[in-house]
N, C-alpha and C positions, 0 to 999 in steps of 0.2 A: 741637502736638497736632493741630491744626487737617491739617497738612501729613501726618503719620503715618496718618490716617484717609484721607486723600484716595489715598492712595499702597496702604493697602489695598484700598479699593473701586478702586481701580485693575487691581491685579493683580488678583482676584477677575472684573472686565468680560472685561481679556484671557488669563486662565485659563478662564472659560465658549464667547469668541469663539474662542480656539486648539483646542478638544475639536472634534475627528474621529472619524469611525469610518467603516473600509471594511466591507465585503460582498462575496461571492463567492455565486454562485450554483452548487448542489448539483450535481456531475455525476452522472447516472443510472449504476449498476451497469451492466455487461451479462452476462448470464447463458441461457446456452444446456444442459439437460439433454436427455437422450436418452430414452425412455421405454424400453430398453434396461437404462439404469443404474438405473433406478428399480426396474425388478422385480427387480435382480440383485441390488438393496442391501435390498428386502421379503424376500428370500430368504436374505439373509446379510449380517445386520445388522451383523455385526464382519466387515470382509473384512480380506482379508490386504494392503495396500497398501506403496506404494516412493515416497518424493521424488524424484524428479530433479531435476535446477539445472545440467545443464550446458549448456540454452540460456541462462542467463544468465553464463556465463565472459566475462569481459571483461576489459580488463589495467587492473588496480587495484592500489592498492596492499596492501602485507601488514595492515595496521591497517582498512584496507574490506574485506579477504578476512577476517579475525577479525570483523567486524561482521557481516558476510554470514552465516556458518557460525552465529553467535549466532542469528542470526534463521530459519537453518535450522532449527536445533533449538528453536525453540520456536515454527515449525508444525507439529512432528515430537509436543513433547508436547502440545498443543493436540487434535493427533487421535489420540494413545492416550488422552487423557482423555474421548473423545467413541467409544471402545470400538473404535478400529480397530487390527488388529495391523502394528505400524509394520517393516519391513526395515530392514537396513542398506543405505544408499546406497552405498557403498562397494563391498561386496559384491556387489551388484546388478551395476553397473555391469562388475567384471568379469567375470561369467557374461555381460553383454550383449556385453562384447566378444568373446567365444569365437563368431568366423562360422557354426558350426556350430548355436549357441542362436540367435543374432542371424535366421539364415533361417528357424526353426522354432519358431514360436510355443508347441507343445507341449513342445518340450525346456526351451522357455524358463522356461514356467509351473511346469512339474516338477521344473526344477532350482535355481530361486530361491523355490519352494514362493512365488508372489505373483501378487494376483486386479487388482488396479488400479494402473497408473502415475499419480501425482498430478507433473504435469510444472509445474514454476513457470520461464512461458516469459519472463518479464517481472517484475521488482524496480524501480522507478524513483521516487525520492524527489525529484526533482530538477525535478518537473513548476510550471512559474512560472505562478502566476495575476497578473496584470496590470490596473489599472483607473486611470481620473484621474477617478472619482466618487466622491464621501462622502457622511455625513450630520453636520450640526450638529449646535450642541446638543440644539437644539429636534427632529432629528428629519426634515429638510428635506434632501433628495436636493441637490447642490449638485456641479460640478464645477472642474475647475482644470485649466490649462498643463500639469502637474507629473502623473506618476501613482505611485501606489505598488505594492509587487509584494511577494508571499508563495510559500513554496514549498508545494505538495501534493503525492500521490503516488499510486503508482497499483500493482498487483500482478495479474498474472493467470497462471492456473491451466490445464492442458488433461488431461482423463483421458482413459485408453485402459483396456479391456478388455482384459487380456494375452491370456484363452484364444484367443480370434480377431481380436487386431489392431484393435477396434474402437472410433473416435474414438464417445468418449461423451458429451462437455461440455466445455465451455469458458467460463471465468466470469475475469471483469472488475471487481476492484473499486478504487472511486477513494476516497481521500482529499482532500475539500476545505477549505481554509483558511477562516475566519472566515466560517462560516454566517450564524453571531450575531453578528458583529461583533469587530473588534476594533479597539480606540481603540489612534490614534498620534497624534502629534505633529508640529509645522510642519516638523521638522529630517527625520523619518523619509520620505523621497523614491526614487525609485529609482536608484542609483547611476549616475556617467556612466560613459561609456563606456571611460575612462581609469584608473578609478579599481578596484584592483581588491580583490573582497568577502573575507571573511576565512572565512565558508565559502556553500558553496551546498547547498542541502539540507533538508528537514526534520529536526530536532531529532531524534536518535535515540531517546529516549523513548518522543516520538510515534508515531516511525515503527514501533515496538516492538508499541505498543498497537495501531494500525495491523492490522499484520499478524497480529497474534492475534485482531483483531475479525475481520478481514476470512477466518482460517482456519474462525472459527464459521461466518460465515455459507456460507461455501464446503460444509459439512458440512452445512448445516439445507439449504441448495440441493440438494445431490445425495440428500437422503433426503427432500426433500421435495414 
């Protein structure tokens, strides 16, 4: 009996000594509007807007290119839910290729009947936060040898003014890993260099919510 009790407060000592928890520190949005877009968006509260994403082509595979297009379309309905009248990308894009539209911002405007390009020049889930500092139980900043590491992510956005060509905003928002913390364990380290991981990335969920938080605030920014 004696032994059975001992062997619990045992485990219980090294189950309280073994609690971890990292922290990352918040990276600041960056956000630039034009006072421009602002009177343009006071003036025409639904404008008629286009996504583009072809500065983010990169060679992925068919199963990332179906992720990708998922998470197009659902900053696509994010802002017809926030009253803007969405194009097809599609479509856009070949009236943009006709050199004839492409040099002539009025043809362009006229024949894709569209007031704003929302350009998504940057998609990247894949941003690694890195630390060899914790906190105990107790709460007590603490480092180690060994560091651990989390993916965060990052998304940003560039509008243009179709009628005349003009750069209006560019906005930056981050995704960071365990603000509040998030408890790991002695084994969770960060892999050697041989060793290799089975994925890299933030959790597509996240990344999901992510990007629909991150299309709000992109819209409270340019109307606000």
């Amino acid at each position: 009996m004696k032994n059975i009790i001992f062997l619990i407060i045992l485990g219980l000592i090294l189950s309280c000594s073994a609690t971890k928890t990292i922290k990352f520190t918040e990276i600041a949005d960056e956000i630039t509007t034009t006072s421009s877009l602002k009177t343009f968006l006071k003036n025409n509260p639904n404008p008629k807007i286009v996504l583009r994403t072809t500065g983010t082509a990169l060679e992925i595979t068919d199963a990332e290119a179906s992720q990708r297009n998922y998470l197009y379309n659902a900053i696509e309905n994010e802002l017809l839910k926030n009253k803007f009248v969405v194009r097809d990308r599609q479509l856009f894009n070949q009236i943009v290729n006709n050199n004839e539209n492409n040099n002539n911002y009025g043809n362009l405007k006229e024949k894709s009947d569209t007031d704003l390009i929302i350009e998504l020049i940057n998609l990247d889930p894949t941003v690694r936060y890195d630390t060899n500092k914790y906190y105990d139980s107790k709460g007590k900043e603490r480092t180690e040898s060994s560091s651990w590491e989390r993916y965060g992510a990052t998304i940003e956005f560039k509008i243009i003014m179709i009628d005349n060509n003009e750069f209006a905003g560019i906005y930056k928002f981050n995704y960071t890993p365990c603000i509040k913390g998030c408890l790991l364990n002695e084994r969770y380290t960060k892999p050697k260099l041989d060793e290799v991981e089975a994925y890299e990335g933030v959790e597509f969920d996240i990344l999901e919510d992510f990007v629909i938080s991150a299309t709000r605030d992109l819209v409270n920014e340019m109307r606000n």
